[in-house]
C-alpha positions, 0 to 999 in steps of 0.5 A, spaced: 223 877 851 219 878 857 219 885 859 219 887 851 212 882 850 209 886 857 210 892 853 207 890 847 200 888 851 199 896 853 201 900 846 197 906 849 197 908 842 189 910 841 186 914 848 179 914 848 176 919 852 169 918 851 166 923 847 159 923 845 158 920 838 156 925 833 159 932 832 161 933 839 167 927 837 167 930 831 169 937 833 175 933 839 177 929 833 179 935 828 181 939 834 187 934 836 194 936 833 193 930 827 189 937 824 192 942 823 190 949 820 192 948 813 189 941 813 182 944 815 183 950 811 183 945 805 176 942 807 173 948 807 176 952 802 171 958 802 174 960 810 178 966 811 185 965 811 186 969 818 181 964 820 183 961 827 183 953 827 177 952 832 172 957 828 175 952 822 174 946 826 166 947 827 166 949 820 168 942 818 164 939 822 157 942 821 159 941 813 159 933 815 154 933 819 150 937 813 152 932 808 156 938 804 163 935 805 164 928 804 168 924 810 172 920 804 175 927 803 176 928 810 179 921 811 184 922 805 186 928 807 188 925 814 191 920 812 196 924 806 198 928 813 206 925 814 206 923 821 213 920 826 212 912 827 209 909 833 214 907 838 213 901 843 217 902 849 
């Protein structure tokens, strides 16, 4: 039990790797794997479908920052992405 509750303390779930607030976090976070190319292509339906993901990545991301994409949306399509459940080791 007791090595089980020493894993439970230090989950490394979430890594912080201290990017600015603003855009420039922004652009990290849609650039992770949890955004794929379809998932941006759907924040931005205007893109070309031959669009390369980082060029997708900026146009989502001056979108928010101009208020001509809602974060909800962004948000909803985060969360509608399946993903493997975390497992505490």
């Amino acid at each position: 039990m007791a090595k089980l509750a020493r894993h439970l303390r230090s989950p490394k779930a979430f890594v912080d790797h201290g990017f600015p607030s603003g855009i420039d976090f922004c652009i990290q976070f849609l650039s992770s794997p949890e955004f794929n190319a379809p998932t941006l292509r759907k924040l931005a339906p205007s893109a070309s479908s031959k669009e390369k993901k980082q060029d997708l990545v900026i146009r989502v991301a001056h979108a928010l920052k101009q208020g001509q994409l809602p974060l909800n949306q962004v948000l909803l399509e985060y969360v509608k992405k399946s993903r493997m459940w975390l497992s505490l080791k």
